[in-house]
C-alpha positions in Angstrom: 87.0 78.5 1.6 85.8 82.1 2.3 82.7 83.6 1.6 83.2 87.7 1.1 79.5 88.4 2.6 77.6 90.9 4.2 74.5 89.8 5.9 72.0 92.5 4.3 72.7 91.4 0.5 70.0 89.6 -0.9 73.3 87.7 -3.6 74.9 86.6 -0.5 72.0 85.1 1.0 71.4 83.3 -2.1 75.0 81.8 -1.6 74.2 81.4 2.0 70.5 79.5 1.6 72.6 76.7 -1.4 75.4 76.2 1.7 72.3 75.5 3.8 70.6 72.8 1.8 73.9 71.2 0.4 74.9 71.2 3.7 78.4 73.0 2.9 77.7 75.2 5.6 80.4 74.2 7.7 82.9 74.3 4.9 82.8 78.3 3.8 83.9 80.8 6.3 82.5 83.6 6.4 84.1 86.5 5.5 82.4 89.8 6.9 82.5 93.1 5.0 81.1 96.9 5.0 80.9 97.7 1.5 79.6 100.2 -0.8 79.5 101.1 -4.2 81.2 104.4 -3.0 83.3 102.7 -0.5 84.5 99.5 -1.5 86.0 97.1 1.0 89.2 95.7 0.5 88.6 92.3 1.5 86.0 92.8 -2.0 88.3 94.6 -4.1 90.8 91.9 -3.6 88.7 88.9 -4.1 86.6 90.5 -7.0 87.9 93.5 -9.4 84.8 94.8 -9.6 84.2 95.1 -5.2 81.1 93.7 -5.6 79.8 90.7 -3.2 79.7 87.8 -2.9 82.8 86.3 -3.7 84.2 83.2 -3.3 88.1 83.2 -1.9 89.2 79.0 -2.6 92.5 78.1 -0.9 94.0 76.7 -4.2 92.3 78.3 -7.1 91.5 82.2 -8.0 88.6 83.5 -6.3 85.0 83.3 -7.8 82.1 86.3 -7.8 79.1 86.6 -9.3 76.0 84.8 -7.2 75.3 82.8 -10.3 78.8 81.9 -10.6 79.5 80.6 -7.3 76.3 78.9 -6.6 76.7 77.0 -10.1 80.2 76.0 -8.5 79.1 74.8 -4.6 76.4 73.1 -6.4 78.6 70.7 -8.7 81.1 70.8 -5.7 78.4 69.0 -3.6 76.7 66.9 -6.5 73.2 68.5 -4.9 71.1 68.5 -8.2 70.0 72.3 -8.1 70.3 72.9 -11.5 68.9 69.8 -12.4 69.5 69.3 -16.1 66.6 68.6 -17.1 64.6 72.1 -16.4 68.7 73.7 -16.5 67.0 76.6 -18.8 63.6 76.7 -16.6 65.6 77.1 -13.2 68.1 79.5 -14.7 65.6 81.8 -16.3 64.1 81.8 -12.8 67.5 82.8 -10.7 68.0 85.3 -13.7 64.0 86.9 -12.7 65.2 86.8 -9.2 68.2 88.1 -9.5 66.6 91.2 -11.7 64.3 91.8 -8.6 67.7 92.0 -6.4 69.2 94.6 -8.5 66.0 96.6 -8.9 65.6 96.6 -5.1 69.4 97.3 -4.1 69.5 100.4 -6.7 66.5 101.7 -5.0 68.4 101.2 -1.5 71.7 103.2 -2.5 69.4 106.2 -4.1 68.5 106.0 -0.7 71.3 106.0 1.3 74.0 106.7 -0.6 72.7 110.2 -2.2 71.7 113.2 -0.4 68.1 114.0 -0.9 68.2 116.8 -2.9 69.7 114.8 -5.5 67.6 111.5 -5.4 65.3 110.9 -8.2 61.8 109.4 -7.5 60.9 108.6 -10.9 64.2 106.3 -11.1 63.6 104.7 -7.9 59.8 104.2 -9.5 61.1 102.8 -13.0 62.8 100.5 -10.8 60.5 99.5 -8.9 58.0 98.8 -11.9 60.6 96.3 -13.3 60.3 94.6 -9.4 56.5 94.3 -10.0 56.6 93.1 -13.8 58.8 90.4 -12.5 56.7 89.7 -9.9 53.6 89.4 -12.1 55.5 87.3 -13.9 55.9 85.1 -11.5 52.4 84.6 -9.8 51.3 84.4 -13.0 53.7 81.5 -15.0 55.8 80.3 -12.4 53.8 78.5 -9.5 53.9 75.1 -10.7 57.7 75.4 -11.1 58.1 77.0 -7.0 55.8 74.4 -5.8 58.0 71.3 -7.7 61.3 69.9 -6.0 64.0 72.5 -4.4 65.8 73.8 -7.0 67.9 77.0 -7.3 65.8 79.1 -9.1 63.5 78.8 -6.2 66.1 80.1 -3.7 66.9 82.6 -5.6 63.2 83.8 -6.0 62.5 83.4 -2.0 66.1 85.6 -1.4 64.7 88.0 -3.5 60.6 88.5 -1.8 63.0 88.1 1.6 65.2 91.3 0.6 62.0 93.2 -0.5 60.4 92.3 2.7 64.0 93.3 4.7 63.7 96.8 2.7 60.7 97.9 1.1 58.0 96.4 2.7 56.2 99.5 2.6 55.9 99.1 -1.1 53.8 95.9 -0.1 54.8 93.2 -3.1 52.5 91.0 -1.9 49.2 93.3 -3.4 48.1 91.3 -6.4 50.4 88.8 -5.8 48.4 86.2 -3.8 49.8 82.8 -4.9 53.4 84.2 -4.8 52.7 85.3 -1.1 51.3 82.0 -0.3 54.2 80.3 -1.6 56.7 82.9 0.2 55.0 82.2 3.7 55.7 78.4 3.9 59.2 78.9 1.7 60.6 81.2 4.6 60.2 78.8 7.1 62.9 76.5 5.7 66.0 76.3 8.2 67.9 77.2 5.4 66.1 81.3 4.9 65.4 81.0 8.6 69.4 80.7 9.5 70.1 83.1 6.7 67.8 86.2 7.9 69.0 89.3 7.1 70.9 92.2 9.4 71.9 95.7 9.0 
């Protein structure tokens, strides 16, 4: 199998950190790609119609995208118990939180890079960013028991997502107010797993 990745997207990662701890690291190749939403690569315009990444390219089946999609898939594949049935709801309301904070933070990226400046938009870019911090309060507020039981998905997801806004926007300093979340953060990134995964431009 292929992985179509690129090593600064927080929803590869998220792929990358399950491979990790179901050990199917060795089985996915992965698949690098420059993409944009103004210039799409083809390697991700073939394997997904909509160019986003990750997706999934299997040798004898159509390819799979979506992050939620493909992680629910290498996680039956290797019978690892990440979406443990269960707290199924629990953990997948969690990746869906995480995942929200991915989306927030990447817009706020391609206002920044992708538009010239005399047509970005602070407020947007600050609307976004206040759906980053309500999640986040959500989270140091309801979720700690749940990050600090067993390794599930929904805690990969959330530690992909504080690693992407560390990678880029740690000036906007998430961790303010955020105490037990930051706690949690410093001893999650030291797995093997988020330390192999680490993010590059």
């Amino acid at each position: 199998m292929k992985l179509v990745s690129a090593s600064a997207s927080p929803f590869v990662r998220k792929v990358r950190v399950l491979l990790h701890e179901s050990g199917q690291q060795d089985d996915v190749e992965l698949l690098g790609v420059k993409t944009t939403p103004l210039t799409t690569a083809d390697d991700a315009k073939a394997a997904n119609p909509l160019g986003k990444i990750p997706a999934l390219i299997r040798p004898d089946a159509p390819a799979l995208y979506d992050s939620r999609v493909i992680c629910r898939f290498l996680d039956a594949r290797a019978d690892s118990g990440f979406y443990p049935e269960s707290m199924l709801w629990d953990v997948l309301t969690l990746e869906a939180t995480a995942d929200g904070i991915m989306d927030a933070a990447v817009l706020i990226t391609y206002e920044g890079r992708l538009r010239s400046e005399d047509k970005q938009d602070d407020s947007w870019c600050d609307a976004q960013w206040t759906k980053v911090t309500r999640a986040l309060d959500a989270l140091n507020t309801r979720w700690m028991s749940h990050l600090a039981g067993p390794l599930d998905m929904g805690q990969m997801a959330v530690g992909c997502a504080l690693g992407y806004l560390d990678f880029r926007h740690d000036a906007r300093n998430w961790r303010k107010g955020n105490d037990a979340l930051a706690a949690w953060y410093e001893d999650f990134a030291k797995r093997d797993s988020m330390q192999a995964t680490e993010p590059t431009d």
